[in-house]
N, C-alpha and C positions, 0 to 999 in steps of 0.2 A: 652500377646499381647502388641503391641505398643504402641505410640500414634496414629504415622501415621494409622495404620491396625485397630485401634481402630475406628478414623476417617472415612475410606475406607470402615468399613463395615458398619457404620449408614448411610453412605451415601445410601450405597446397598441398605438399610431394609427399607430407608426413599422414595426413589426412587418405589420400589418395593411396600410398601403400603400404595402409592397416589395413585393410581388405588382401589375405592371402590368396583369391585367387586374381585379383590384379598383379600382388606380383609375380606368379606364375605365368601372366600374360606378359610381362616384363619379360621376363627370362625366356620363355615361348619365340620371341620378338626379336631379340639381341642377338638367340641362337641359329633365326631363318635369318635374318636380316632385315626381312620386312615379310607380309605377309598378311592375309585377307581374312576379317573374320569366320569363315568359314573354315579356314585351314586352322584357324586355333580352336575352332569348336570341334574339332575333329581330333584333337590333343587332348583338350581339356575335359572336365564331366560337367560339361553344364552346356545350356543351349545356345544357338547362334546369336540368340536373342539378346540373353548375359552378356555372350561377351561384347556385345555390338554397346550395350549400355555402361559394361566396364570400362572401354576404349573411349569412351565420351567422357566418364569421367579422370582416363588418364591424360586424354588430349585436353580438357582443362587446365588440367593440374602442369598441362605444358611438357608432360614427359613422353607423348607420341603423336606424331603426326601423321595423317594419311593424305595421299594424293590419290587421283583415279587413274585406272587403266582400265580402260573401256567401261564396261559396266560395271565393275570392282572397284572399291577404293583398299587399296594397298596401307596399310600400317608400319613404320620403322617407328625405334626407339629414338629419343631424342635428348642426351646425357647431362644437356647444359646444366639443367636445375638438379640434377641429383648431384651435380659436381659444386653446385651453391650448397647443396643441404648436405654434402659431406663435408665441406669444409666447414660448414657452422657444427657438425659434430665433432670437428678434432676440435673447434674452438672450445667447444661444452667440456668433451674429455680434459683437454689443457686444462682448463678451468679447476676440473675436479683434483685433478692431480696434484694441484697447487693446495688444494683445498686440504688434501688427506696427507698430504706430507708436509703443513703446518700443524694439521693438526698431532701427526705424529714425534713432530720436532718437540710439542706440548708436553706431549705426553712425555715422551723420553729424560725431557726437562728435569718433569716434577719427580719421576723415578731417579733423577740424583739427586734431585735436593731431599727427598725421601730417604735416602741411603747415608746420604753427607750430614742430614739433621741428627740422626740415629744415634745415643749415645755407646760403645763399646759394653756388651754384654760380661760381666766379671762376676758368672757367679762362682 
């Protein structure tokens, strides 16, 4: 994958689960295995409807698929992309990390040269 497509899809996955109760359907999901929106509307407080319309836009966002069995279309979770958009969060955290322990190397700094400029108090 790309950068850009890299980018593209956390946007997707990020977009996709700010809505808490998608990711309750997430978790609904991972903990059946798979499982028919019916049986998550039977979990969840909201109607068959919702979650039929949540699941369209988790299966966009590329994080569940469904297949049919008979007249059901079955739902499983599908980890790849959240396993893209966790690792561009350790990259973000790294990032930051780097970010707040220069800055506190900064800081630490000027608190010796603060100390070291300081003339000896002789009164």
């Amino acid at each position: 994958m790309t950068a850009e497509a890299d980018r593209d899809t956390v946007a997707e996955v990020l977009t996709a689960l700010a809505d808490p109760t998608r990711r309750r359907i997430l978790d609904a999901l991972a903990a059946h295995g798979e499982a028919t929106a019916t049986v998550l509307a039977g979990e969840l407080p909201v109607s068959r409807q919702a979650i039929v319309k949540h699941l369209g836009v988790l299966d966009r966002a590329g994080l569940v698929a469904a297949h049919r069995a008979g007249r059901e279309a079955r739902y499983v979770v599908r980890p790849a992309r959240l396993s893209v958009t966790a690792r561009w969060m350790d990259r973000v955290a790294s990032d930051w990390d780097s970010r707040l322990s220069a800055i506190k190397r900064l800081a630490e700094d000027d608190s010796e040269d603060d100390s070291t400029d300081r003339a000896p108090d002789r009164s």
